[in-house]
N, C-alpha and C positions, 0 to 999 in steps of 0.2 A: 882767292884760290889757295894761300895759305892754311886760311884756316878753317879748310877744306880738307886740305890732305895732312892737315894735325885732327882733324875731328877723326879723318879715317886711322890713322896710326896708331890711335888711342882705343878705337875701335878693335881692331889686328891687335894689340898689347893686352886686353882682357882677355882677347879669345884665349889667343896665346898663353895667357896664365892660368884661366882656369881650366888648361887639359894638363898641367904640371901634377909632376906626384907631389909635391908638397902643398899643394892645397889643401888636401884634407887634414895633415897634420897640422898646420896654421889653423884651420878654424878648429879645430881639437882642442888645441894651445890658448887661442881667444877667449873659446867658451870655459874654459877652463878657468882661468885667470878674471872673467868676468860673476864666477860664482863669489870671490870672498874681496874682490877689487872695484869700488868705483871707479871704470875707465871707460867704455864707451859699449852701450847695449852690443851682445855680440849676437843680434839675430837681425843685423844689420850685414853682415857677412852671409850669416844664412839663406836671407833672401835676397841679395845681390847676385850669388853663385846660382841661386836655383833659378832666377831672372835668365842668364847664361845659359845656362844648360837646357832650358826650353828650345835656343835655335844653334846651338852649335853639339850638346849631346855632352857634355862635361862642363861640369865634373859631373859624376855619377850622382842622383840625387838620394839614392839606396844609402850611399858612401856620404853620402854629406851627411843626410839627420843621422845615419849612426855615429858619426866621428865628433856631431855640435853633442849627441845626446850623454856621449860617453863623456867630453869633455866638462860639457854640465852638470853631471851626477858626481865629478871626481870632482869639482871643484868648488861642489856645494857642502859634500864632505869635509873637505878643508874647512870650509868657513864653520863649520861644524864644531871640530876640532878645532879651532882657534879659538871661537867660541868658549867654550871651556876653559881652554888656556889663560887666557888675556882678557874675555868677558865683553862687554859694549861700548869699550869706552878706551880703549888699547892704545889706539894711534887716533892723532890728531885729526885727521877727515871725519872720524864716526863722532867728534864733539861737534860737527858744524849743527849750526840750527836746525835743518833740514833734516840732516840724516838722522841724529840726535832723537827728533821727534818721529820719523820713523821706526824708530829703534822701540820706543814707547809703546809705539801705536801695536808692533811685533809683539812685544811681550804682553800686554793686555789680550789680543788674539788670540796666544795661544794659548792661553789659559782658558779660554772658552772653546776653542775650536780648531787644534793645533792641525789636524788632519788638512781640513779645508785649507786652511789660511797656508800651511806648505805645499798646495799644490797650485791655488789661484794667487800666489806672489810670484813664482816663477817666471809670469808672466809680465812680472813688473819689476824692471831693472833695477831700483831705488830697496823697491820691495822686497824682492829674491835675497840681497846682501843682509838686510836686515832680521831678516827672517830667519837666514843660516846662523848664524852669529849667534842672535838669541834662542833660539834651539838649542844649542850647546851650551850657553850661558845658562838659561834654566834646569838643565839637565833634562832636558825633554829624552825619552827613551831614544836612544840614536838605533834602534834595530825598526822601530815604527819608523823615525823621521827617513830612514836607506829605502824602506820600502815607498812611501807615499813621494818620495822625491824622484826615484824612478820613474815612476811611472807620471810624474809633471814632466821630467827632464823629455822624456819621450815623446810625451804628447806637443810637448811645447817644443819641439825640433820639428817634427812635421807638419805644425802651425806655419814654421818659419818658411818650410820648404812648399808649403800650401799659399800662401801669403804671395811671395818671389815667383811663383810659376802664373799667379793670377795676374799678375801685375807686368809679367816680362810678356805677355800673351799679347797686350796691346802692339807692343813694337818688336816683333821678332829678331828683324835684319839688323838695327843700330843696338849695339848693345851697350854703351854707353849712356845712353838715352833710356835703354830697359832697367839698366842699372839704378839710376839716377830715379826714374816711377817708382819703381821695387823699394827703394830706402824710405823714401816720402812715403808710400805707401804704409809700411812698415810703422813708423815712426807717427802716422796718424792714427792707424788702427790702435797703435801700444797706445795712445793716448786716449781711447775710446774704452781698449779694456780694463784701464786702471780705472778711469771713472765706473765702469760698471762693475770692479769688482769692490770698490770704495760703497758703491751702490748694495750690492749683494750683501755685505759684510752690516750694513746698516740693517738689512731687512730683517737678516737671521737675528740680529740684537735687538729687534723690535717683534720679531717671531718668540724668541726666548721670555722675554721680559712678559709676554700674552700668556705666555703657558705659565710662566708663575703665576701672575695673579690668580687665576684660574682657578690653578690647583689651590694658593692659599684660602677662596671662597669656599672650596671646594670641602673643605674641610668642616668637621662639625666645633661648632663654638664650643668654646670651655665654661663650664658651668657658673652662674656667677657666685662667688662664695656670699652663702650666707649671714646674716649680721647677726653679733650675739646675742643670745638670751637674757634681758633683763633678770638678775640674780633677786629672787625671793625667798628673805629669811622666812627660813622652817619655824613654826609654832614654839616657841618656850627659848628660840635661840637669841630674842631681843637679848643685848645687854639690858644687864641692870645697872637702876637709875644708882648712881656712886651718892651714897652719905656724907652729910657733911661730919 
């Protein structure tokens, strides 16, 4: 019976939170601070709230992807700008093995394909950090990376609030229990679209590599240079035979 009316309390305590005005600023501040920080995916908030607000009506889901979207674009900026600053290698977390070689994997990408690669890392919490950082460490044009990160920041806030609403559908009434689907949820897809944009990122470099060859066959062969003309002394130009 206890842990009965602690399941329902905790139930009552989410609602209760997320119709507060300061929701939105909190997950503002999360997304924010998750563009230039490994700390913990902030589209885990995303779709947690938007799980909520399927059966109680708050927070506003309008208000949520614009406050994750606005908080992701300023935060991606920063990592931008630090980037530049400080470079890949700044503070002790970006030398771990892991991130490290992410950082790698970044800067190889966007030298082929900076557009894509800052709009499909976004989506990948590991990837997004790395991505900003070297952007600005390469001097990638930062008026290209504001525009193409918008409209990721965007699209991948209404992923989040798309994601939370599918997932909270299941259980309307316990929202603890919506919550708890939503995150799992979440956290399996992100794990779906990393492999398939790991996938994507192969194919284009296996797309790229098809169209050189191509074009090098494509080309007309260079002529093969000719071998020289055996030299034949002119008539009367023999030396003469030397006297003793």
């Amino acid at each position: 019976m206890d842990f009965i009316e602690l399941f329902r309390g905790l139930n009552e305590m989410i609602a209760h939170s997320a119709s507060q005005w300061w929701v939105i600023p909190l997950v503002t501040l999360f997304c924010l601070i998750d563009g230039f920080f490994l700390f913990l995916p902030s589209e885990t908030a995303i779709v947690a709230l938007a799980a909520v607000s399927l059966s109680t009506g708050e927070p506003n889901v309008w208000l949520l992807m614009a406050g994750g979207a606005i908080g992701a674009i300023i935060g991606d900026n920063i990592a931008y700008r630090m980037g530049r600053g400080i470079g890949t290698a700044g503070f002790k977390w970006m030398r771990r093995p892991k991130v490290a070689k992410a950082f790698e994997w970044a800067r190889m990408e966007l030298d082929k394909r900076g557009a894509v690669l800052i709009l499909t890392a976004r989506y990948i919490p590991v990837g997004r950090v790395a991505v900003n950082f070297t952007a600005g460490a390469t001097q990638y044009p930062w008026r290209k990376f504001a525009v193409v990160d918008a409209i990721a920041c965007v699209t991948w806030a209404a992923y989040g609030v798309g994601i939370g609403t599918f997932a909270g559908s299941w259980i309307k009434d316990n929202h603890l229990l919506g919550v708890g689907i939503a995150i799992v949820f979440a956290i399996v897809i992100g794990f779906i679209v990393d492999h398939l944009m790991k996938l994507l990122h192969k194919w284009l470099d296996k797309r790229s590599q098809k169209a050189a060859a191509e074009k090098a066959a494509s080309l007309p062969a260079e002529p093969a240079e000719a071998p020289d003309a055996p030299v034949v002394p002119l008539p009367g130009s023999e030396p003469s035979p030397r006297t003793p």
